[in-house]
DRENLUMNU-378424 format. One record per residue (C-alpha): y, z, x; residue number from 0. Coordinates in pm, whole numbers, padded with zeros to 5 digits. Layout:
# residues N
yy_zz_xx_nr
Y_Z_X_NUM
...
# end
This chain:
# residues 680
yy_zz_xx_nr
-02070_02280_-00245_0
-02058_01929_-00484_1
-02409_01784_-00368_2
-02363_01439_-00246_3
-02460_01092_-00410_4
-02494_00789_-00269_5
-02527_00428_-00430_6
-02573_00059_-00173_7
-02506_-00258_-00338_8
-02659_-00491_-00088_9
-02543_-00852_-00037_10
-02207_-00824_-00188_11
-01920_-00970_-00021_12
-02195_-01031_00285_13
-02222_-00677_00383_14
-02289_-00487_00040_15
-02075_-00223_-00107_16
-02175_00153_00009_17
-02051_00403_-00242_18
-02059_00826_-00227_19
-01958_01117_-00455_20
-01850_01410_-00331_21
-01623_01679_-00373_22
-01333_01542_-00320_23
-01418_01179_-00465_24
-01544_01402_-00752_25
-01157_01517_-00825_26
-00993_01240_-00729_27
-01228_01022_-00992_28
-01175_01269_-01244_29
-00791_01237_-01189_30
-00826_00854_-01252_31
-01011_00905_-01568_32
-00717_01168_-01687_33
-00420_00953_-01576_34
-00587_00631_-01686_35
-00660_00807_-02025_36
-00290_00941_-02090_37
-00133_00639_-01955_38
-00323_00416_-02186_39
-00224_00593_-02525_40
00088_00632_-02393_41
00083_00254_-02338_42
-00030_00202_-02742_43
00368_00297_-02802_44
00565_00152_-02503_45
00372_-00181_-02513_46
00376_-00220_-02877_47
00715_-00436_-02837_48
00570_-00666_-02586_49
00393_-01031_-02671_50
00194_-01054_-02356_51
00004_-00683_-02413_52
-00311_-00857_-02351_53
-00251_-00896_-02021_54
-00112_-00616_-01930_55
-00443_-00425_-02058_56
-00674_-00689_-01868_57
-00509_-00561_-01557_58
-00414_-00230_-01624_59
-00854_-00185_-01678_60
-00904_-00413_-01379_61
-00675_-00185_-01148_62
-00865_00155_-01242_63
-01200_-00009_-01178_64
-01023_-00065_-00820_65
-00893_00226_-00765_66
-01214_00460_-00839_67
-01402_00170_-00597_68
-01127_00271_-00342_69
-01219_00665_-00387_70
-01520_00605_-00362_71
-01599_00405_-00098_72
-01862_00575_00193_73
-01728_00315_00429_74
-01427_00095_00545_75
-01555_-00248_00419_76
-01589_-00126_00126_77
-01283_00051_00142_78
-01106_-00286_00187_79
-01271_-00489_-00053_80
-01154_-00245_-00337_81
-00788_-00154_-00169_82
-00712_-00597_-00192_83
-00860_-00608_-00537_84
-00660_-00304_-00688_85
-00333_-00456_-00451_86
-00379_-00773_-00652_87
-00434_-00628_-00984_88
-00137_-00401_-00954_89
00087_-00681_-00863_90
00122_-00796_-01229_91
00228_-00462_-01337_92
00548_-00523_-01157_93
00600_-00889_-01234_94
00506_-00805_-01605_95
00827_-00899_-01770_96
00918_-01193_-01532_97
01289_-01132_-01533_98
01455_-01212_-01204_99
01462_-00853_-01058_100
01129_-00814_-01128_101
00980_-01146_-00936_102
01158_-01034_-00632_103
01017_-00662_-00658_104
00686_-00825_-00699_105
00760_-01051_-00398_106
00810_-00755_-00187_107
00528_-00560_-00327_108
00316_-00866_-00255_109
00450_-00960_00066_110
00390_-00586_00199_111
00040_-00525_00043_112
-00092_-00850_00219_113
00032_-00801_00521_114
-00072_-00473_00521_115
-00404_-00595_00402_116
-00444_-00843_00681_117
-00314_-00602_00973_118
-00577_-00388_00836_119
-00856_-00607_00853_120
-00786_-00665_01208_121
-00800_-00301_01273_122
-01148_-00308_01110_123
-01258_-00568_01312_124
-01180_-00412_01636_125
-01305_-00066_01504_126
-01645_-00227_01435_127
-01639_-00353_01815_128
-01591_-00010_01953_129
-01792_00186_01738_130
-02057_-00071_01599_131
-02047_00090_01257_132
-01781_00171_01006_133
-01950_00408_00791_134
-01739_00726_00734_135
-01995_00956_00831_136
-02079_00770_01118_137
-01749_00644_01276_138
-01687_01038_01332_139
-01911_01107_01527_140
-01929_00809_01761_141
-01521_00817_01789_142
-01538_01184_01909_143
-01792_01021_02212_144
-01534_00754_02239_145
-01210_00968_02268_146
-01504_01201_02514_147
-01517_00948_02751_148
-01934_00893_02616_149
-01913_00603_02525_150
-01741_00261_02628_151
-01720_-00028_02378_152
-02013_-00149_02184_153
-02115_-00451_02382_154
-02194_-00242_02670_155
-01849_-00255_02941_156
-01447_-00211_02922_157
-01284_-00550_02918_158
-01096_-00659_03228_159
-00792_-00842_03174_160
-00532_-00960_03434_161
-00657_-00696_03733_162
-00682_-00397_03418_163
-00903_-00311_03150_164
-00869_-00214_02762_165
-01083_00040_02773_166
-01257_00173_02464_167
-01044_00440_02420_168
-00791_00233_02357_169
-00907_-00031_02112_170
-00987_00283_01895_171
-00651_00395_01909_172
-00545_00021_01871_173
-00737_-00010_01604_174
-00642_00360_01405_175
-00298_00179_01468_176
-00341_-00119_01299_177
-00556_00066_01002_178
-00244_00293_01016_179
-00043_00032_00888_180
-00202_-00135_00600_181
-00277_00191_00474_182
00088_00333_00498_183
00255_00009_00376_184
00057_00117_00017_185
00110_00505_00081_186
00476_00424_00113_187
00527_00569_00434_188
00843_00504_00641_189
00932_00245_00738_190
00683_00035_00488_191
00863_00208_00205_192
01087_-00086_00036_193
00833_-00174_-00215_194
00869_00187_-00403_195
01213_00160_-00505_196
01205_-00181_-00630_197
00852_-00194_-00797_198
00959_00122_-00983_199
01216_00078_-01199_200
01118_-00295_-01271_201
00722_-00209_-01393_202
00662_-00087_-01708_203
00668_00336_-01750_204
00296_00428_-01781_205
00263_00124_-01501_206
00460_00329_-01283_207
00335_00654_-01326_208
00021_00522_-01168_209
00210_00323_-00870_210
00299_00684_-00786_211
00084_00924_-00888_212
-00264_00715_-00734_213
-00237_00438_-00600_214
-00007_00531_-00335_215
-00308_00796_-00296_216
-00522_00520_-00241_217
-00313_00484_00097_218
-00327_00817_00151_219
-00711_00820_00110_220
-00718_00619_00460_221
-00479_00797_00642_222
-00706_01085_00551_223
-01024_00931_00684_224
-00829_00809_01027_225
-00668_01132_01074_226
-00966_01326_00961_227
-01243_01187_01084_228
-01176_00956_01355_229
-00882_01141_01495_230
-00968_01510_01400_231
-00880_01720_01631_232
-00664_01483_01871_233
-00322_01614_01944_234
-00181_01260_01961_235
-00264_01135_01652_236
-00157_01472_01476_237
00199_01436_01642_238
00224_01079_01509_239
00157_01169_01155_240
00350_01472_01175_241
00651_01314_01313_242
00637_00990_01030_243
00572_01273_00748_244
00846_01432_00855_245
01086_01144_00861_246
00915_00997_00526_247
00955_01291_00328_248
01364_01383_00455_249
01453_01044_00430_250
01296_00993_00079_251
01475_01284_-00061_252
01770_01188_00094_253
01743_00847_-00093_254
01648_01059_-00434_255
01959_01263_-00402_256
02203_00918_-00369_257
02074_00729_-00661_258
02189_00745_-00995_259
01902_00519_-01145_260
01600_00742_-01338_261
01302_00580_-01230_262
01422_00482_-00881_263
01540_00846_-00808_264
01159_00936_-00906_265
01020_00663_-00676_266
01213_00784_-00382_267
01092_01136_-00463_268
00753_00966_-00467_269
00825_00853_-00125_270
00906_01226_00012_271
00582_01350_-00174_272
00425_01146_00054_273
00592_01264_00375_274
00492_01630_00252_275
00135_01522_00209_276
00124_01351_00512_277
00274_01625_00677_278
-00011_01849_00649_279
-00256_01600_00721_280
-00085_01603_01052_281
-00106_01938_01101_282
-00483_02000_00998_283
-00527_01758_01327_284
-00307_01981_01528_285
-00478_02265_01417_286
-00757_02167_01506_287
-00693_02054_01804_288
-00579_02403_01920_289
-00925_02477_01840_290
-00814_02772_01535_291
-00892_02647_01172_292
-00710_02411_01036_293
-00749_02531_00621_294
-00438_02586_00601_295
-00292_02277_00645_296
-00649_02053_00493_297
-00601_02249_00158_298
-00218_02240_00090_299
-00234_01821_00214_300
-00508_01823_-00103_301
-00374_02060_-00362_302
-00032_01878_-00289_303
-00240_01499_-00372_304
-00291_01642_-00637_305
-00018_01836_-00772_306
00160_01460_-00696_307
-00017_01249_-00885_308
-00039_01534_-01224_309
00351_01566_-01189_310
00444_01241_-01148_311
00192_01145_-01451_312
00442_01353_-01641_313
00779_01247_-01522_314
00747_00888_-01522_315
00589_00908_-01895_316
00900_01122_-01987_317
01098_00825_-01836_318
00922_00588_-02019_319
01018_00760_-02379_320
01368_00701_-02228_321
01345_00347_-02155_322
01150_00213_-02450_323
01430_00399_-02687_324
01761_00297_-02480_325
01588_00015_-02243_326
01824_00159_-02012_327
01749_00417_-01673_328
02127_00436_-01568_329
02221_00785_-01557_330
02620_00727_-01712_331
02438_00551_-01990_332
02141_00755_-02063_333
02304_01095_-02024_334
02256_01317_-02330_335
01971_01116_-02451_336
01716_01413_-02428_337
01963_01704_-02617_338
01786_01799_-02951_339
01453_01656_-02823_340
01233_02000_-02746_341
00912_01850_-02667_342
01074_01575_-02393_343
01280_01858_-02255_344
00975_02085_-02208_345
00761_01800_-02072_346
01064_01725_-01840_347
01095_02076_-01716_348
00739_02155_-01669_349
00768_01858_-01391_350
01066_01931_-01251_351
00974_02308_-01186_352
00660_02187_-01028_353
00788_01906_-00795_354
01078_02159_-00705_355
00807_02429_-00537_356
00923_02688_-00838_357
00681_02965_-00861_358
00437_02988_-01116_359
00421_02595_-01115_360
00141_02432_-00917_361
00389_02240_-00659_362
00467_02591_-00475_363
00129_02656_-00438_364
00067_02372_-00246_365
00413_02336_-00057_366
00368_02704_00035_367
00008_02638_00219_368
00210_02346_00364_369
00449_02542_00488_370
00219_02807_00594_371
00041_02561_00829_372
00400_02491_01017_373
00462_02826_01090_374
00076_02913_01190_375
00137_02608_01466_376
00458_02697_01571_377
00301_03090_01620_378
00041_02937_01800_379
00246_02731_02046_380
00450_03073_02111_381
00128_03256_02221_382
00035_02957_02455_383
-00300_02883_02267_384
-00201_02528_02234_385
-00068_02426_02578_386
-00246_02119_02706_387
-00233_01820_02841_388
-00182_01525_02552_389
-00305_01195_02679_390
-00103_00944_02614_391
00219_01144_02565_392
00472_01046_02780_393
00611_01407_03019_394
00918_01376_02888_395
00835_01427_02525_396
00545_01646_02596_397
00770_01986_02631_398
00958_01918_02373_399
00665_01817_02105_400
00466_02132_02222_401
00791_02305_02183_402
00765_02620_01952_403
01111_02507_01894_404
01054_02225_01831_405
00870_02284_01514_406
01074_02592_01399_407
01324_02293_01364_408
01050_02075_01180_409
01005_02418_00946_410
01340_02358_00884_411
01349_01999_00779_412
01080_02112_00568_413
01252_02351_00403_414
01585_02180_00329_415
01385_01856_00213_416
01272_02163_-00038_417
01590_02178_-00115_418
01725_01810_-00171_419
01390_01803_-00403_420
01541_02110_-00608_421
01877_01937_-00624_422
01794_01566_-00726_423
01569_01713_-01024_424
01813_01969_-01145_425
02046_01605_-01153_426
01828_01472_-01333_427
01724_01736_-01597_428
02132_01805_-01643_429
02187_01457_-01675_430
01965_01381_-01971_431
01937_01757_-02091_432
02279_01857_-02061_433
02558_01644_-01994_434
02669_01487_-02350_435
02738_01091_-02379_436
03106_01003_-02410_437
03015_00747_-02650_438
02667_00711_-02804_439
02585_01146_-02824_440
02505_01100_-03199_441
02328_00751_-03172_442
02118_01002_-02923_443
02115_01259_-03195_444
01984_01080_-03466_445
01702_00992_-03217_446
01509_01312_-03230_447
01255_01281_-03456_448
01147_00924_-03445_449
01165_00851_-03028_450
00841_00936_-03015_451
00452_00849_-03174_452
00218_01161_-03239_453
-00043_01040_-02995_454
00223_00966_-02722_455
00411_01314_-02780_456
00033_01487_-02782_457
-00085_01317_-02491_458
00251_01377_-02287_459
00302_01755_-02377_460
-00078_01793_-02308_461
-00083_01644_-01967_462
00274_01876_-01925_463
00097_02203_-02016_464
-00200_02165_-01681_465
00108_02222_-01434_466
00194_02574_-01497_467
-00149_02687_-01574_468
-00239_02553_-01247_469
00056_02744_-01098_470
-00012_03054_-01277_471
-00398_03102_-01205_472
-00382_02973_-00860_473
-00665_03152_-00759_474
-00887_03033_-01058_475
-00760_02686_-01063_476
-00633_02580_-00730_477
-00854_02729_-00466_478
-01160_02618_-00668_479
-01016_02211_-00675_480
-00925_02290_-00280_481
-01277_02438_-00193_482
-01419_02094_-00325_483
-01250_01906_-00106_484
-01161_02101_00240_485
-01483_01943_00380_486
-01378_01553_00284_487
-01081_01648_00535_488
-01325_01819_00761_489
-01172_02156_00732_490
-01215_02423_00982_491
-01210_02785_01009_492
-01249_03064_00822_493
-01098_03017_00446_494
-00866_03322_00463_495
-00740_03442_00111_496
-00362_03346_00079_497
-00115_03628_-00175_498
00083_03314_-00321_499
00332_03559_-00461_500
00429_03815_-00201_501
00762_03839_-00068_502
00663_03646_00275_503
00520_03355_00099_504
00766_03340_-00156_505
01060_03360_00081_506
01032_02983_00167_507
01007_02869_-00179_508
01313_03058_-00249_509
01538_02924_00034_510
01471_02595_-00048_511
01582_02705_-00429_512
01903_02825_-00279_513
01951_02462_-00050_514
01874_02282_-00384_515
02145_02499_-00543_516
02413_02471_-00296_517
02337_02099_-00242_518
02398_02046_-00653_519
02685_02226_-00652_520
02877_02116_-00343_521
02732_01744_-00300_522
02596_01616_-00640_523
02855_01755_-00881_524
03102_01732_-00597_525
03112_01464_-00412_526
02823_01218_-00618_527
03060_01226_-00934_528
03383_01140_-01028_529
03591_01224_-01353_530
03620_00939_-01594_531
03842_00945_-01907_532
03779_01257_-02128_533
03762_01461_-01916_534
03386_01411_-01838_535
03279_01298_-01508_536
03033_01026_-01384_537
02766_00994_-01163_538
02826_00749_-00844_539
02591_00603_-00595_540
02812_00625_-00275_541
02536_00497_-00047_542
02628_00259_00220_543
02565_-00062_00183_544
02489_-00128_00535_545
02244_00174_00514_546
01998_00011_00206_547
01702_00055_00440_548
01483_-00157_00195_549
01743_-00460_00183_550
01762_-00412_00630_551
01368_-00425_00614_552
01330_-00707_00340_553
01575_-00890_00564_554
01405_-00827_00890_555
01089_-00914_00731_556
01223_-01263_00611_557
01344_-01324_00985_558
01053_-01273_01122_559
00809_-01449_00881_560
01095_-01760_00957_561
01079_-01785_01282_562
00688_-01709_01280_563
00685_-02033_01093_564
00941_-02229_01243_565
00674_-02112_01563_566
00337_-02183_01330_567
00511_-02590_01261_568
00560_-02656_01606_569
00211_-02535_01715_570
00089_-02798_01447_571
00336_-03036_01557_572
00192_-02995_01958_573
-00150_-03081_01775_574
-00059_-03353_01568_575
00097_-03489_01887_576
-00219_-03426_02129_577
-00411_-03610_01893_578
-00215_-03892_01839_579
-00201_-03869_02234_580
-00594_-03863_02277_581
-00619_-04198_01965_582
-00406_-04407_02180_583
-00621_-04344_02536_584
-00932_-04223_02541_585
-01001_-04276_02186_586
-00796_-04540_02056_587
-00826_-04679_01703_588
-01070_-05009_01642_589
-00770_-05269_01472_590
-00755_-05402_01172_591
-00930_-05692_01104_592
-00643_-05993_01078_593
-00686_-06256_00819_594
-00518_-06611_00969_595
-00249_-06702_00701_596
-00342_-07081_00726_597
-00702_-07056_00715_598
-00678_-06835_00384_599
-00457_-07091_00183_600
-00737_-07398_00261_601
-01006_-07197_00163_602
-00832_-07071_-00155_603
-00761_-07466_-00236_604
-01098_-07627_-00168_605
-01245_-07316_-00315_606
-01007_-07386_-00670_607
-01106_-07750_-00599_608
-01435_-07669_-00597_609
-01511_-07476_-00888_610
-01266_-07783_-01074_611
-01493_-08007_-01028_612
-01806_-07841_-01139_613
-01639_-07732_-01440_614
-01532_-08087_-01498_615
-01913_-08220_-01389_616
-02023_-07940_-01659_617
-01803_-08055_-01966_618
-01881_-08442_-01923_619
-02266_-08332_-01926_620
-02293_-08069_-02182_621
-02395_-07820_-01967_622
-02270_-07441_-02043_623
-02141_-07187_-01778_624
-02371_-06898_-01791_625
-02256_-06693_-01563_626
-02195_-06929_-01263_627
-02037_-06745_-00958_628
-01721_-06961_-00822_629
-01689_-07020_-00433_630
-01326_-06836_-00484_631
-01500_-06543_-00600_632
-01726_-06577_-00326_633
-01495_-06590_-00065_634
-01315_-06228_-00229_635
-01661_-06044_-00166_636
-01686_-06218_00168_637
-01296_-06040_00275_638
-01443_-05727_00078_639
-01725_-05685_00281_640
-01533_-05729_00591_641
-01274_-05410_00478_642
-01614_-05171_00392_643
-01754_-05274_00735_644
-01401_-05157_00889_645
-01389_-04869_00734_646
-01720_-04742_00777_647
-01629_-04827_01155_648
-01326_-04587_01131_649
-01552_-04343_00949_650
-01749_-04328_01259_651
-01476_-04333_01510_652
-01326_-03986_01331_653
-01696_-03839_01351_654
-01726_-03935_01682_655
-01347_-03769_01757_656
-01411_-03478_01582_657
-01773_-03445_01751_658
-01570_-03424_02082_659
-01364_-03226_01998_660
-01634_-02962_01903_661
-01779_-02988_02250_662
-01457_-02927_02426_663
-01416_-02622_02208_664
-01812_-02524_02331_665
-01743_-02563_02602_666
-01397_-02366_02631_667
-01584_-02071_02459_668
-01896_-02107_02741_669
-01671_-02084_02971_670
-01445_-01744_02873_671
-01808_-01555_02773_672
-01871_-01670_03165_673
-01589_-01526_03274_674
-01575_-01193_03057_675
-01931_-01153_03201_676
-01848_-01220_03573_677
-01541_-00975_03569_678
-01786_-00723_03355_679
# end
C-alpha cells in the first residue's frame, strides 16, 4: 500500500489548498508527467510551422500544472479551484489558430466548462451545508450518516418549506446532482458531450491527445469521488451512472462509426471510452450495495482510465503526423497517406488493437473486468441477493432496473458497443493503411521518409510499445497499477485472481470482434461508402441532419441562455423602474439650482463695466495690474460654488438612498432567519 502524503497551503483562495498523494494520485500524476513529456516533443515538430508557439507553450505548461492540482486535490475546494484554472487554460488550445471553426468550438467548449463550473459550485455550496466539511476523507463518512438517517443538515433541523421539508437527505443528493453535472460536462458524458467533437478536430494534435486522454479524466476524477465516496454503496446513484454510461458509451460509438473525419471519429470514440469507464464506476456502487465486493468493477473502471488516456496518447499523435503533412483529417482525402510508412502503421495498430479489446493489448484487460462486473450483478440479481427496496426509485422502474434481464440486455449493449469500437478502428486503419488515393498515392509515397522528426518518431513508437506489454504481462503490469488504486475507489471484497485468457473470459472479447467484423463488412463498406469513378469507392457521412445531437444541444443551449436574458433585462428593468418609482415619492431628487436669465446678463454688464473702469483708472495713473481679480471672475466662482454645493447635496441624497435601501434588505433577511427558525 502507497503510504499517504499530505501538503495544506493555508490562506489561498480564502480557504487554502489541501493536497494528498496516494496510490492512485501517484499513477494518475505519473501519467501526466508521461503524456505531458511525449506531447511536448511531439509538439517541437507539429508547432514548428506556427508564429504564435509561444503561447501555445505558456498554456500548454499552465494546463499540466492544473491538471496534476486537479489529481491531487484531498478536497472539493480545491478540486474546483484547479478544475476552472485547467478549464481556462485549455480553452486556448482550441481557439489556437483563430479560424472561424475554431472560435465557435471554443465558444462551446467555453460556454459548457463555465456553466458546468458554476452548477458545480452550487453543488459545493449546498454539500458544505449538509455535511459541514468537504474534505474527501471526511464527506464519506458523514454522507453514509446522512443517507443513514444520523444525521440532518448541519445547522441543526430539516428546512420546512410550503407545509414540507428538504430534508438532508435530499440536499445531498441535490447537491451529488449538481456536482454531477459540472463534472460530466468536462468528462464528456451524455448529454454534455457537444464540446468533444468540435474541440477535437479544430485543436492542435498533441493538444488533443490531452483533451482526451486526461483532462476528460479530470471529470472523471469527480464522478469517482461522488460515486465512490459519497454515494458508495447506494443503489440509486449506481443505477444513474450505470444507465448514463451506458447511453454515453453506445451513443458515442454510434457517432464514431458515422463520421468520416480522423480526429472527430477519435473524439467520439473518446466519448464511448467514457461511457465504458463510467460504466463500471456504476457498477462498483451496485456491487456494493448488494453488500459482495465490488473489485471487479473498481479495478476494470481504473485499468480502463488508464488504458484511455495511454491509447489515445498514441492515436491522436499518429493523427497529428497526418495533419501537419496533408493539413487535412478527411478520410477521401487522406486515404493511403500511411502505405509505405512502417513505424506510423505500427504505432497506429498498437492503438487500434488496444481500444478494440484485442487480446494481448491492455484495452481487453480492462474491458474484460468491465464486463466481468455486469455479469457478476446480473448473477447476483438471479440468486435474489440484491432484491431491495431503492429509495427514491419510482415502482414502476424498480422491477425492471433490478431485473436480471434487464442487465443481460445492458451486457449486451456492452458487448455490441465492443463491436462498433472494433469496426470504426478497422475504418480507420484501412482507410489510411490500405485503401490507395485516386489521385495523390505517390505524393503519399514520396512522403515516407521525411513525414516524420527522429525525436517525434522515437517518442511516438515508444509511447506505442507500453500497450501490448501491458496487455501481455497483465498480471505483472496491470494488477500491480490496479492494486494502487482499488482503495481511491474504495474497493471491496476479496481481490480474486482473474485467468484473462481462458476461454470464458475471452469469449466476450471475441464476440464483440465478430460484431466489429460484421458491422465493417455489412454497414461501413456497405452502406457508409459509395463507388466513385475508378472504380474505388468513398467514404460518406449519411448521418441525419436533424439527428446532430451537438448542433440540437448548442441550439437548445442558445434558447435558453436567450430567454434567460431576455428574463435577467426585465428583472433589471422592474428595478430600474422601482427606483425611479421610490426618487419621485418618498425620495425625490433636490432640483437644480435655476439661474434667472435677466439677473445673469446685468451682472455680467456691470461686472464688464466694472473691471473697464478700473483698468481705465489704472492706465491714466500708472498703476500695473498684478494680479487683480475682476468682479466677472468673481461672480464665475460665486455660480461654481453654488454647482459643488448641489452636488455634494445629491452626493448625500444617493448615500442616504442607498443607506435605505440596506436596511430594507436587513431587515427582509431578519425577517426570513425569523421565520426559518419559527417553522424549525
Amino acid at each position: 500500500m502507497t503510504e499517504v502524503m499530505e501538503w495544506v497551503l493555508p490562506g489561498i483562495c480564502g480557504m487554502g489548498l489541501h493536497l494528498r498523494l496516494d496510490g492512485f494520485r501517484l499513477v494518475y500524476s505519473l501519467i501526466a508527467v508521461l503524456m505531458w513529456g511525449v506531447s511536448g516533443a511531439f509538439s517541437r515538430q507539429y508547432m514548428a510551422h506556427y508564429k504564435k508557439k509561444s503561447r501555445y507553450y505558456l498554456f500548454f505548461w499552465a494546463t499540466f500544472a492544473a491538471t496534476v492540482g486537479v489529481f491531487l486535490s484531498a478536497d472539493l475546494y480545491t478540486t474546483f479551484i484547479f478544475f476552472e484554472i485547467m478549464s481556462f487554460t485549455s480553452y486556448v488550445w482550441v481557439a489556437f489558430d483563430e479560424k472561424p471553426e475554431s472560435l465557435r468550438a471554443a465558444e462551446t467548449y467555453l460556454a459548457v466548462a463555465v456553466l458546468g463550473g458554476m452548477v458545480m459550485l452550487m453543488g459545493l455550496f449546498l454539500l458544505h451545508d449538509v455535511l459541514g466539511t468537504l474534505d474527501m476523507e471526511q464527506i464519506g463518512i458523514e454522507a453514509g450518516r446522512v443517507l443513514a438517517g444520523e444525521k440532518t443538515l448541519s445547522h441543526g433541523a430539516d428546512i420546512h418549506v410550503a407545509g414540507g421539508f428538504v430534508s438532508a437527505r435530499a440536499q445531498l443528493y441535490t447537491a451529488g446532482f449538481l456536482m454531477l453535472f459540472g463534472f460530466g460536462a468536462k468528462a464528456g458524458c451524455f448529454p454534455l458531450h457537444i464540446w468533444l467533437p468540435k474541440a477535437h478536430p479544430v485543436a492542435p494534435a498533441p493538444a488533443s491527445a490531452l483533451l482526451s486522454g486526461i483532462l476528460t479524466k479530470a471529470g472523471v476524477f469527480g464522478i469517482i469521488i461522488l460515486s465512490c465516496t459519497m454515494f458508495t454503496g447506494d443503489g440509486n446513484w449506481g443505477l444513474l451512472i450505470s444507465l448514463l454510461g451506458l447511453v454515453t458509451m453506445f451513443l458515442g460509438a454510434l457517432l464514431a462509426v458515422f463520421s468520416v473525419n480522423l480526429k472527430r471519429t477519435l473524439a467520439c470514440s473518446s466519448m464511448s471510452q467514457i461511457g465504458f469507464i463510467m460504466t463500471g464506476i456504476g457498477m462498483s456502487c451496485l456491487l456494493a450495495w448488494t453488500g459482495e465486493g465490488n473489485l471487479l468493477a473498481v479495478r476494470g473502471a481504473f485499468l480502463h482510465m488508464v488504458n484511455h488516456s495511454l491509447i489515445k496518447l498514441v492515436l491522436f499523435l499518429c493523427a497529428g503526423a497526418v495533419f501537419m503533412n496533408l493539413h487535412q483529417l478527411d478520410l477521401n482525402e487522406i486515404r493511403g497517406f500511411g502505405r509505405k510508412k512502417p513505424a506510423l502503421f505500427f504505432c497506429f495498430l498498437m492503438g487500434a488493437l488496444g481500444i478494440g479489446g484485442i487480446p494481448l493489448w491492455n484495452g481487453y484487460v480492462s474491458k474484460t473486468l468491465l464486463h466481468e462486473s455486469i455479469v457478476e450483478y446480473t448473477h447476483l440479481l438471479e440468486e435474489g441477493v440484491a432484491v431491495g427496496e431503492l429509495a427514491g426509485v419510482s415502482g414502476t422502474l424498480l422491477p425492471l432496473l433490478t431485473a436480471p434481464g434487464f442487465w443481460k440486455a445492458a451486457e449486451w449493449v456492452f458487448l455490441f458497443t465492443g463491436g462498433m469500437t472494433v469496426a470504426y478502428m478497422v475504418k480507420l486503419t484501412v482507410a489510411l493503411f490500405v485503401d490507395k488515393n485516386p489521385k495523390r498515392q505517390e505524393e503519399f509515397d514520396r512522403m515516407s521518409s521525411g513525414y516524420m522528426t527522429v525525436l517525434s518518431r522515437t517518442v511516438l513508437v515508444g509511447a506505442a510499445v507500453i500497450l501490448p506489454v501491458l496487455g501481455m504481462l497483465p498480471y505483472n503490469t496491470m494488477n500491480r497499477i490496479a492494486d494502487m488504486g482499488q482503495d481511491f475507489f474504495r474497493g471491496s471484497g476479496h481481490v480474486h485472481e482473474v485467468h484473462y485468457f481462458t476461454f470464458t473470459n475471452l469469449k466476450g472479447g471475441l464476440i464483440s470482434i465478430a460484431i466489429g467484423a460484421v458491422l465493417y463488412a455489412v454497414v461501413i463498406r456497405g452502406l457508409l461508402m459509395e463507388p466513385e469513378e475508378g472504380g474505388t469507392r468513398r467514404y460518406v457521412d449519411r448521418w441525419p441532419a436533424w439527428l446532430d445531437l451537438e448542433n440540437l444541444i448548442s441550439t437548445v443551449m442558445t434558447v435558453f441562455f436567450a430567454l434567460f436574458s431576455v428574463f435577467c433585462r426585465a428583472l433589471d428593468y422592474l428595478t430600474d423602474s422601482v427606483v425611479v418609482l421610490m426618487r419621485r415619492t418618498v425620495c425625490r431628487q433636490l432640483p437644480e439650482p435655476k439661474n434667472r436669465p435677466e439677473t445673469d446678463r446685468l451682472a455680467h454688464i456691470l461686472g464688464r463695466m466694472v473691471d473697464r473702469w478700473v483698468k481705465l483708472r489704472d492706465g491714466l495713473f500708472g498703476k500695473e495690474d498684478t494680479g487683480r481679480v475682476r468682479v466677472s471672475a468673481v461672480y464665475h466662482m460665486i455660480e461654481r460654488e453654488k454647482r459643488v454645493k448641489h452636488m455634494t447635496d445629491l452626493v448625500e441624497q444617493s448615500f442616504s438612498f442607498g443607506l435605505m435601501l440596506f436596511c430594507i434588505g436587513l431587515c427582509m433577511t431578519l425577517g426570513y432567519l425569523l421565520f426559518v427558525f419559527y417553522m424549525g
